[in-house]
N, C-alpha and C positions, 0 to 999 in steps of 0.2 A: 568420038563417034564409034572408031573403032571397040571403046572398052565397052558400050554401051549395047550395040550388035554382040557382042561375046556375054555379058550379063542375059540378053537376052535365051542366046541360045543355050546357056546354060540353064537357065530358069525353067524354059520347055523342055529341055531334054531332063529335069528333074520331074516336072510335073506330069510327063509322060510315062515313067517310070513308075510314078506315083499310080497313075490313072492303069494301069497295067494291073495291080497290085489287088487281087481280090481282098485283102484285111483292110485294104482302107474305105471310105464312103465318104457320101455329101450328108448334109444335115443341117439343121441348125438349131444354135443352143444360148443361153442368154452370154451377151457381152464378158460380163466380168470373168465368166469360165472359160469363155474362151481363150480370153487376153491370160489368163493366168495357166491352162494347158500349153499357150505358144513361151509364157515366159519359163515352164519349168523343162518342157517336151517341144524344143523350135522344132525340131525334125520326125514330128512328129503330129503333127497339124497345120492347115495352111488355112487363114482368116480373109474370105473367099472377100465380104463384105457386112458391114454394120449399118442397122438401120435401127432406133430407139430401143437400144440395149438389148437388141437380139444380132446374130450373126449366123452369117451362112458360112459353113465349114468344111475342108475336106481336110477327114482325118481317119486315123489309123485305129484298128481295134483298142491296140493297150491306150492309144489316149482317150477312148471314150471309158475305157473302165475306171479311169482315174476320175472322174465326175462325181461320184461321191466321194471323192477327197476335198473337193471343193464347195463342199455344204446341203449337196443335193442328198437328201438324205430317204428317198424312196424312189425307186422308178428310172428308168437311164439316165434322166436331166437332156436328151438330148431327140428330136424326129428325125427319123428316118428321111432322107429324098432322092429320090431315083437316079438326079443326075445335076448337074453344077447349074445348068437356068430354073430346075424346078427349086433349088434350095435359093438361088440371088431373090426369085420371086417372090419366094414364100415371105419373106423378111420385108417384103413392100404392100403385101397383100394379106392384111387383118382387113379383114369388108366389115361391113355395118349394113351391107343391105339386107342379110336376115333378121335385123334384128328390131323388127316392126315395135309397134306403141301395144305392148301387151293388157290386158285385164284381168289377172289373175282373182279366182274367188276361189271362196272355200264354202261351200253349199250342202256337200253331197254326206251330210254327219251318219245318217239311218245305213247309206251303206258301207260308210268307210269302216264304223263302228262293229257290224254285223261280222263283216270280213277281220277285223283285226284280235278275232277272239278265237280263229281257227288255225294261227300259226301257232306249227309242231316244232320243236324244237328238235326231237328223234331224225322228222324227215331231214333237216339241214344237215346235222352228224351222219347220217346213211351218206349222204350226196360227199361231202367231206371228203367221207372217208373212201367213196367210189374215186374221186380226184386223184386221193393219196395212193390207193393203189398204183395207180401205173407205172410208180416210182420216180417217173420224167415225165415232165411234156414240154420239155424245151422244141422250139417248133422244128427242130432239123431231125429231130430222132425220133425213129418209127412209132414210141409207144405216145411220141406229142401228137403226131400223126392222128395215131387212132384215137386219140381223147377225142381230139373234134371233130370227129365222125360220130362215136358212138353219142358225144353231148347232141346232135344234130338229131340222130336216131331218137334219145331220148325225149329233145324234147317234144319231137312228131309224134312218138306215140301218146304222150301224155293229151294231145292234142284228140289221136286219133282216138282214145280210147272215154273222151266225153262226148264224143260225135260232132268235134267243131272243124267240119269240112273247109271253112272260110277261114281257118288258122293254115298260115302255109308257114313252111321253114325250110331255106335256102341253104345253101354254100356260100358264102362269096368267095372266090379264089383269088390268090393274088400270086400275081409272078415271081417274085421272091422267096417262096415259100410254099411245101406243097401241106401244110398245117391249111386248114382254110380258120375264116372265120364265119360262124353262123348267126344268122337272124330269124325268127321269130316271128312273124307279123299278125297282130291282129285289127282286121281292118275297120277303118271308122266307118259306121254306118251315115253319118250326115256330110262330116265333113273329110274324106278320105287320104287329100292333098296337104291335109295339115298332120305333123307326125310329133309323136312323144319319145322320146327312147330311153330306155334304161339299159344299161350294158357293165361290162369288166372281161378283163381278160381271162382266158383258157390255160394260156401256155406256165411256167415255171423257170425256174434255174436263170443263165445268164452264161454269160460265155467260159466263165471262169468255175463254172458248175454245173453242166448238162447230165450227167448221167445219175447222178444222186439226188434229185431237188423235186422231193414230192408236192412240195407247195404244197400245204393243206391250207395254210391260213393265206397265201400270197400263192394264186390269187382260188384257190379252191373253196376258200370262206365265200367271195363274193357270187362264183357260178352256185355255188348252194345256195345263196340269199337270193339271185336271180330265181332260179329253179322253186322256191315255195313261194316267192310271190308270182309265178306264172302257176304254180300249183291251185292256189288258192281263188285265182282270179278266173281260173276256166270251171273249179267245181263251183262256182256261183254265177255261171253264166254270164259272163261280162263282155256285153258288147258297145263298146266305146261309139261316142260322138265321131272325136277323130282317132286316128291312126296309131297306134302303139306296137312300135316294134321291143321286143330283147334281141341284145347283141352279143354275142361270145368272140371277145378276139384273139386273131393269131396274133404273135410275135409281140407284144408288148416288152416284153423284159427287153428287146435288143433295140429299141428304136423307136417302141409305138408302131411297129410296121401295118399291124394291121387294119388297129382303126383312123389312123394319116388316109391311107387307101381308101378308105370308106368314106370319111367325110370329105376328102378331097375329091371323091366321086360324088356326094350329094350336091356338094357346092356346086362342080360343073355342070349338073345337071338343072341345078334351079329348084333344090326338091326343101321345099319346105319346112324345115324342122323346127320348131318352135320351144322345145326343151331336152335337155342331156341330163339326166344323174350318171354317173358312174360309181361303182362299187367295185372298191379294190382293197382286199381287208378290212373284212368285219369281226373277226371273232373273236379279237386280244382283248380282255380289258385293261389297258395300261393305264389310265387315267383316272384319276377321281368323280368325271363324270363317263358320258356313255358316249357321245359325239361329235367329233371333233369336224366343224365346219371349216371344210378350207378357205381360205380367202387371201387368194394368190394375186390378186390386181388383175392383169388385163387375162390370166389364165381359167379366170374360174367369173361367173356373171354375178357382180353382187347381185342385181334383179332379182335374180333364182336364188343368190344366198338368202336373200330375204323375204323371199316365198318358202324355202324351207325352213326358215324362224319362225312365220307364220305358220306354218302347218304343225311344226313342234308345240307353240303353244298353244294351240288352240285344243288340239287331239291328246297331248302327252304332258300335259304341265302336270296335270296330277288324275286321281282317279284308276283304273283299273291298268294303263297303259302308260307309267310313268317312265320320261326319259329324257335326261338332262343332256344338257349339250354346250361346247364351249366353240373358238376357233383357234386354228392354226393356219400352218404355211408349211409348204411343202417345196418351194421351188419351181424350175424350169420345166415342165414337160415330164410330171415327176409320176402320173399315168393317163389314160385316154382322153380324160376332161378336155386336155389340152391340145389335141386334136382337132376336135368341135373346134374351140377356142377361137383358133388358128385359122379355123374357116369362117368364122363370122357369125358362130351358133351360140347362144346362153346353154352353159354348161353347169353344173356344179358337181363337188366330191366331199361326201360327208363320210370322213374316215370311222376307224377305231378309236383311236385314240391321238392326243396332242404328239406332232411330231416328237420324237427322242424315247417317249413314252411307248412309242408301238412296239410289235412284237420281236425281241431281241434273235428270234431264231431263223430270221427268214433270209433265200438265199443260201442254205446251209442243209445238209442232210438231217436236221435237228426240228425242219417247221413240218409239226407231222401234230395231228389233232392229240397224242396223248401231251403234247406239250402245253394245248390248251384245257388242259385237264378233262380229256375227255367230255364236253358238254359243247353244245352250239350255242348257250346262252344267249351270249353277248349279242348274236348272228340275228338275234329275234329282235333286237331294238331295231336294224336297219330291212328285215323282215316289213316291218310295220309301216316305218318312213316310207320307204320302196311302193308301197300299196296307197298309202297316204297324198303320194305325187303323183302319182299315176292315175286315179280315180278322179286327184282334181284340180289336174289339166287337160285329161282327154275328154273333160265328159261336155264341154260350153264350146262358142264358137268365138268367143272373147277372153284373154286373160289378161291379169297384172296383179299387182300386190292387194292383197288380200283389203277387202274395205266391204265389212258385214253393214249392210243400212239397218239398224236397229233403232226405232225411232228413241228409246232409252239414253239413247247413246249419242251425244255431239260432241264435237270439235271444233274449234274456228282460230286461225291463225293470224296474230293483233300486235302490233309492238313486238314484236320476235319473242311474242309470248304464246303458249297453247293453253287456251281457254276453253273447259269441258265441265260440261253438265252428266252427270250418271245417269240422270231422271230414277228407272223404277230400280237400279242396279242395287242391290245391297251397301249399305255407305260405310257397314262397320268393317273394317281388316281389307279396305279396297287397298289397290297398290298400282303404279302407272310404271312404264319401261320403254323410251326412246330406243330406239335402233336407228341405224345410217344404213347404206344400199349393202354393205359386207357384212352387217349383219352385228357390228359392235354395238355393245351398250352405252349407249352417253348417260342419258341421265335416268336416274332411281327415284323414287318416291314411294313409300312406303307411310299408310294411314291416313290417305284421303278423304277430304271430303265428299259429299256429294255433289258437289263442281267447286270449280273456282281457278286457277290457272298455277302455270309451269315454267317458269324462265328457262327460254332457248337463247338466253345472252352466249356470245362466244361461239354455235353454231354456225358451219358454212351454208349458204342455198343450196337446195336440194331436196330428193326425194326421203321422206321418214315414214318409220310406221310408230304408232303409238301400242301399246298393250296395257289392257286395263284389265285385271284380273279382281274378281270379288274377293268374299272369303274364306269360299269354298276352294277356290283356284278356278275357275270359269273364266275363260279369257275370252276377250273383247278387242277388238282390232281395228283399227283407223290410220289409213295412211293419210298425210299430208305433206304438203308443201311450202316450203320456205323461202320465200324470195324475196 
């Protein structure tokens, strides 16, 4: 008993110590990191508690920089948490109650089309290269500071200067941090309570980098892809069904500090949000194709990965606004997506490029736009996506995966077979493409008939979308169900 009271008191007079220690915090970060930070660094993190491969942690600056030693390979791998019951919490508390029986369509062709022929490619490299300037926006140094002041300034005037009184743009401040992060709102005309959001962070550098880290590409690519798609959407007078905010956040490099703060304020509030893109480096082309879909399991919503496959092909498969797209993985909390996530919101992160493949310079005094060869290019494929999801989720008061009723067009699910008729559909150079909720390809078909059926042998139950594309590339979409 005696050794047992002395273990004791030694264990609190360590972890008092610890709790004294401004380098250390709470957090939580997937299982296997952790167990492998405590096996390489014991003194160096304390594994608070584990609940389905996530844990709650208190740990010390260097061991959270060592995260990407353990395969996280963008983003800290790690949330931020105020204090040792909001991180036990967080790890019990993935909710489901936001995350209602959606109906996603895609309708709105006349103005998606209209709009997607006015991204400038100039304005994104101006905005870039305004990022690059300030040299730093790590959120503790003044010049992080003023980025997100003047991006706030910015984007009110842009606001103020088409006369959209009804556009407000915020602070959110957070205690940690006197960087704020900003929001944007433009508010639904029918349905106000229901919110769309598209966000990425502001700040730069990381602990091991603050005074040199212009982030151009990480994450100054993304606030410029934000910034022309609110550009473009105020000079054609857009006023949404429901509620669309833009978010800029602080403190992402150290923790996700500041969109954790946010959406764990929506969550307590009960505020409705019914979709997340985030945009966190756009401008690298590292990849053979253009867009790399994350799909992180419980971090990223397949639902929404597979609303953004449907909106890819339907808008971008070919014709004037071509853009190819693969997926990847990125890890634990690897940028804001994961926040939503974590609150119980459908998120998605449609990168640059396939992890490994992205831009080698960032994090470094090196990610500055002449590395991207001076051009925003690449910036203008998620330009378009960004406009793409936004126009067609906020504009109904129903969503879910995409399912066009074209009387041309059947489907019927028979013997774990999909049996379709094209009716008026072109029959020569047709071709068919299975997707699952993440957005993978199962099966291919190439040179259809004008019906006749698709062995789903070896398919689990569940939600799919079908894509039937003519021979022009004109995509056609059907979801169904297999059970």
């Amino acid at each position: 008993m005696k050794r047992f009271k002395l273990f004791l008191l030694i264990s609190s007079m360590a972890f008092f110590v610890y709790g004294q220690n401004p380098e250390w915090f709470y957090a939580t970060t997937d299982a296997p990191s952790a167990h492998s930070l405590k096996t390489n660094y014991p003194d160096q993190i304390q594994i608070l508690d584990t609940f389905i491969e996530v844990s709650a942690v208190y740990m010390s600056r260097d061991a959270s920089m060592q995260l990407k030693n353990n395969g996280n390979l963008h983003g800290p791998g790690y949330i931020f948490k105020s204090n040792e019951e909001a991180a036990r919490t967080a790890i019990y508390n993935v909710q489901e109650a936001h995350l209602g029986v959606l109906d996603f369509t895609i309708d709105q062709d006349d103005f998606v089309n209209q709009l997607l022929t006015q991204v400038d490619t100039q304005n994104i490299g101006d905005v870039i290269l305004d990022m690059e300037a300030y040299g730093t926006r790590f959120n503790t140094k003044p010049a992080g500071i003023q980025a997100s002041h003047d991006l706030k300034d910015r984007w009110q005037g842009m606001a103020t200067d088409v006369g959209r009184t009804d556009v407000t743009v915020e602070a959110f401040n957070h205690s940690f941090t006197d960087q704020i992060s900003v929001i944007l709102t433009i508010p639904g005309s029918t349905y106000p309570d229901e919110i769309v959001i598209i966000g990425g962070h502001l700040d730069s550098g990381d602990f091991w980098l603050q005074d040199n880290a212009p982030g151009a590409d990480d994450n100054g690519s993304g606030i410029a892809t934000l910034t022309e798609v609110l550009r473009i959407l105020l000079a054609n007078d857009f006023h949404p069904l429901r509620t669309v905010q833009f978010m800029a956040y602080a403190a992402e490099e150290i923790g996700l500090y500041g969109s954790a703060d946010i959406a764990e304020n929506y969550a307590d509030n009960n505020k409705n949000v019914l979709a997340v893109m985030q945009l966190d480096m756009t401008n690298y082309n590292g990849s053979a194709f253009d867009i790399a879909i994350i799909s992180d399991g419980a971090h990223t919503s397949g639902t929404l990965n597979l609303f953004l496959v449907d909106l890819l092909e339907h808008y971008n498969s070919g014709g004037e606004h071509p853009i190819t797209y693969d997926f990847s993985y990125c890890g634990y909390a690897c940028s804001d997506h994961a926040s939503w996530a974590a609150n119980g919101y459908m998120a998605s992160f449609p990168f640059e490029s396939g992890f490994g493949e992205h831009n080698p310079y960032i994090h470094s005094p090196n990610d500055t736009y002449a590395k991207m060869g001076n051009t925003a290019e690449h910036s203008t494929k998620f330009v378009k996506l960004g406009l793409e999801f936004i126009v067609e989720t906020a504009k109904t008061a129903q969503m879910g995966t995409n399912d066009i009723h074209r009387p041309q067009l059947m489907v019927v699910v028979k013997d774990r077979s999909l049996i379709y008729d094209l009716g008026a559909v072109q029959a020569d150079g047709n071709s068919v493409v299975v997707f699952d909720p993440s957005g993978k390809k199962l099966v291919e078909r190439q040179q259809l008939k004008s019906s006749g059926n698709l062995s789903l042998q070896g398919l689990p139950n569940g939600l799919y979308i079908a894509v039937f594309k003519d021979k022009n590339g004109k995509a056609y979409s059907k979801k169904f169900l297999l059970k």
